[in-house]
Each structure stands twice: as C-alpha cells, then as structure tokens.
C-alpha positions in Angstrom: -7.0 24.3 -27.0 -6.8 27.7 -25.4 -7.6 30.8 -26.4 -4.2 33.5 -26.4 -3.0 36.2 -27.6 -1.6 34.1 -30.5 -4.9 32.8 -31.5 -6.8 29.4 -30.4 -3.2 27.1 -29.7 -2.1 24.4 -27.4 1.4 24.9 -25.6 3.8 22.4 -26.9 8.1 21.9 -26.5 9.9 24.2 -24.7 7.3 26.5 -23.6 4.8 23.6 -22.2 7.8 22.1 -20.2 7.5 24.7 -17.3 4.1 24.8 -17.5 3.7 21.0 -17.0 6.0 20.7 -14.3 4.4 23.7 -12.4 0.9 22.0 -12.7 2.6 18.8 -11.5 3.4 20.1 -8.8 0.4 22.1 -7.7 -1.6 18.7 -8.0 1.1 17.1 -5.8 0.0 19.4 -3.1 -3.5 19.8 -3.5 -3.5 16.0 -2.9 -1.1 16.3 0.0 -4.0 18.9 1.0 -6.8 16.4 0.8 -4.7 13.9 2.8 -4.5 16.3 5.8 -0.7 16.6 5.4 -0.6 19.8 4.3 -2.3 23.2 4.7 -4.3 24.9 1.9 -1.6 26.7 -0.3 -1.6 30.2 -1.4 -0.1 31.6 -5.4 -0.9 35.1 -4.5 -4.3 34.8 -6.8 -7.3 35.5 -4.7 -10.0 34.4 -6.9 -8.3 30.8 -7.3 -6.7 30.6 -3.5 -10.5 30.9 -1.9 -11.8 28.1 -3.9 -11.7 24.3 -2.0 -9.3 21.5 -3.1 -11.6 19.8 -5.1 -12.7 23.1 -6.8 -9.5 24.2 -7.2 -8.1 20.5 -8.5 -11.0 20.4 -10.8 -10.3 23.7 -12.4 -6.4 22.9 -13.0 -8.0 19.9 -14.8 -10.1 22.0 -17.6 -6.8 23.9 -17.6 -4.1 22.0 -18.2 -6.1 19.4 -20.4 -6.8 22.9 -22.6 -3.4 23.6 -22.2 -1.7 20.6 -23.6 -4.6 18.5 -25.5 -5.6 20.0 -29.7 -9.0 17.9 -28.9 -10.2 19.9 -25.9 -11.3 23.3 -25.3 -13.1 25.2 -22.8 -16.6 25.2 -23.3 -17.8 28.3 -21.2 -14.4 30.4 -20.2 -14.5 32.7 -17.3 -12.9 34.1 -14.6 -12.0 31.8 -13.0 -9.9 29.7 -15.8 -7.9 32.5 -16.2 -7.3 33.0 -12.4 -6.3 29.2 -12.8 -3.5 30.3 -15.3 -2.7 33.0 -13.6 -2.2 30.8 -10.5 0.3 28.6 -12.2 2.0 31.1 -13.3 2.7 32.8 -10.0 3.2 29.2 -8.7 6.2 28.9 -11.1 7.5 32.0 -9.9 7.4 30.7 -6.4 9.3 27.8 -7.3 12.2 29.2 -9.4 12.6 31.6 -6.0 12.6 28.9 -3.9 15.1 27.5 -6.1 17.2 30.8 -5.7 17.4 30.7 -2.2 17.0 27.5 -0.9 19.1 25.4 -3.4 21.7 25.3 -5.7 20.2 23.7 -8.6 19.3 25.4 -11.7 16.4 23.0 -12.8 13.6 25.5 -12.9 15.6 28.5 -14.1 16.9 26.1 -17.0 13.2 25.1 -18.0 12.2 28.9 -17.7 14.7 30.1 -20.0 14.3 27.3 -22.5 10.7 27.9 -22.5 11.4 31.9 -23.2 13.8 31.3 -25.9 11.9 29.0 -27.7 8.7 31.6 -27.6 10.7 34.6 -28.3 13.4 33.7 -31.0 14.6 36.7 -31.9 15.1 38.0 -28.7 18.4 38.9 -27.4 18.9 37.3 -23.8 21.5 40.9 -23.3 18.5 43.1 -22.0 18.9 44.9 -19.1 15.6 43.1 -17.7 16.4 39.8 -17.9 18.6 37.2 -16.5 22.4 36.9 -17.4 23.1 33.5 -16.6 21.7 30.8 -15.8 22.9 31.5 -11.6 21.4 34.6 -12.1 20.2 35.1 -8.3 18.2 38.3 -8.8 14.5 37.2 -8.6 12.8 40.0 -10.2 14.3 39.4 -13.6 13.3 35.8 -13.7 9.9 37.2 -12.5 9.9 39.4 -15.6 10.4 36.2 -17.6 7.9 34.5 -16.6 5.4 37.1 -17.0 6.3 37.6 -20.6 5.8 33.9 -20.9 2.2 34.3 -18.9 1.4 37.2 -21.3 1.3 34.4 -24.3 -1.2 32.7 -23.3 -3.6 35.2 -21.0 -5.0 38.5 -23.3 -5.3 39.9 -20.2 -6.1 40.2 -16.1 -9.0 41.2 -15.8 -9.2 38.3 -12.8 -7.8 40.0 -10.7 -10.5 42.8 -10.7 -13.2 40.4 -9.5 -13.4 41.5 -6.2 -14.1 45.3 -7.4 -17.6 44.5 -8.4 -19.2 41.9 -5.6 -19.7 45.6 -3.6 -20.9 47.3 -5.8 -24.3 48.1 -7.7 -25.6 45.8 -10.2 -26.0 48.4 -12.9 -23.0 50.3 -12.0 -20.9 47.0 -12.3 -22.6 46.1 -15.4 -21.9 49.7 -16.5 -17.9 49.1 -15.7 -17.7 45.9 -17.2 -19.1 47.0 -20.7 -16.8 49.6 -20.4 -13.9 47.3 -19.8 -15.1 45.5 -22.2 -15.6 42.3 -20.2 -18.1 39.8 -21.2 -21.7 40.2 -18.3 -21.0 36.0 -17.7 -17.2 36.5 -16.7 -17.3 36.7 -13.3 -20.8 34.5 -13.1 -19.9 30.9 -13.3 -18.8 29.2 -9.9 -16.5 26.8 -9.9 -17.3 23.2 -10.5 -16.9 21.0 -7.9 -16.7 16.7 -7.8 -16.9 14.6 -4.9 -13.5 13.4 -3.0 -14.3 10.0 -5.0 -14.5 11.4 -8.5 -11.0 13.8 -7.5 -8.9 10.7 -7.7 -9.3 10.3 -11.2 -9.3 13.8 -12.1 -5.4 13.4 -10.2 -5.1 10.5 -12.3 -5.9 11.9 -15.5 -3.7 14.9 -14.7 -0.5 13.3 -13.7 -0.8 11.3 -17.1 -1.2 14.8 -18.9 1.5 16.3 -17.7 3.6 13.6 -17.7 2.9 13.2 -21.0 5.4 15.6 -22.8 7.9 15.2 -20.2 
C-alpha cells in the first residue's frame, strides 16, 4: 500500500490502468537498456534519471508492487520513491504527447481520462483547463490532468529539492529541512541495487504485476 493524500491506499480500476501501463512500459525500456539496444532514458526527474538500470528497475519494483499490492508497503520511504512516482508520472505525460503528435490513436488519452473521471466524480469535464474531447491536441491540458491525478497519490515534491542541500552546510540543510518539515532520513537512503542476475526476476515479477489488472 502507499501512503497519499487520501490515506494509506492501493490504486485500483480506472485510476491504476494508466499507471500500470506507464510502468509497463518504463520496464520495457530499462530492459531494452540492459540489452544495449537502447540508451539510458530521461522523465525529466533528476533524482530518479541519475540512478543505474538496475537501481532504477529495482526502485519501480518497490513502487509499483506498493502501488497495486494491499499486502505490501514500503518499509523505509524516501526520496527517492517518490522521485520514482514522480517519474512515472512525467513518463505518462511523455507518452500521451507522443501520442498527440506522432499518431492518431487515442489509447493513452482514453486511459488518462477514464482514470481522472473515476478519481474525481463530481467533476465537470467543461473546465476551461482540461481537455474537450478525447482528440483534444493541446498538450498542456492533458498535462494538467495528469498532474491532478499525480497529486492523489504524492502529498507532495519535496524530490525535487534534493539537489538544494548536497552544497550546502550540514546544519544549515538540517535547519531547512525541519523547517520544511521534511523528515532528516529523506534524502539519506541510496538506492538499492541487485545484480544483472537477480534484475531478471525483479522484470519478471513486474510484468506479472502490471499485467495483472489489465
């Protein structure tokens, strides 16, 4: 289970359908990746984009299997977990502009707004923000989507401020994160790592996760 904004929940229906898929296909590369047929890719998150394939693989495992699975949760969460979401997020948005411009299916944008109807009810799909139809071409309001479907499950980004405190002082960064409120192990865990041997059934075990619900 995973900690959100909503309280300690797994992502289930509609709003796991994206999700899934997006992960999917992130592992599909990453093993691409350790083949040597593709280059490292980049989601625009710094703190998960540095990290090797099997570091990087292994964290999308603790993810998605808190994610999707009532049984599991995340023993010691940090930075870097949440980098992972924010990763797949980004990664979603990436492929529903891809979509846009390089296609003319509709297969992501349909997921996306299945996913956002099903987590916001009430809303009314008329606001000036969001997309009108389902060939809505203008990226940014799909973007907007997708972040108010990352915003369900992240309480915040503090991620992205990693970088902010390698420079600086120990006591002036410890300072900044009790002011920020951030916990003094959040940006101290590295990520875990397994050997190229062991990564074959952590792609294993995640293509039968996301699969799963499909």
């Amino acid at each position: 289970m995973w900690n959100t904004p909503k309280g300690l929940r797994v992502l289930s229906g509609n709003e796991a359908k994206p999700v899934r898929e997006a992960i999917a296909m992130m592992v599909d590369q990453i093993h691409e990746e350790a083949s040597g047929f593709l280059d490292a890719g980049e989601t625009g998150v710094e703190l998960f984009d540095q990290l090797s394939w099997t570091q990087r693989l292994t964290l999308l495992d603790q993810v998605v299997s808190a994610l999707l699975t009532p049984s599991f949760e995340i023993s010691k969460h940090n930075a870097l977990h949440d980098a992972t979401v924010g990763a797949v997020f980004n990664f979603l948005e990436e492929l529903v502009a891809a979509e846009i411009f390089e296609s003319d299916s509709v297969s992501w944008r349909t997921l996306v707004r299945e996913a956002y109807r099903s987590c916001f009810e009430s809303a009314s799909d008329d606001s000036e923000f969001l997309p009108t139809t389902l060939g809505d071409r203008r990226k940014d309001r799909w973007a907007f989507v997708i972040l108010l479907m990352a915003d369900r499950v992240l309480h915040d980004r503090d991620y992205e401020a990693a970088g902010t405190f390698l420079d600086r002082d120990p006591d002036e960064a410890a300072a900044i994160r009790q002011i920020m409120g951030i916990d003094d192990t959040y940006y101290a865990e590295a990520g875990d790592d397994v050997s190229e041997h062991d990564a074959e059934m952590l792609f294993q075990r995640i293509r039968q996760l996301t699969a799963s619900g499909s």
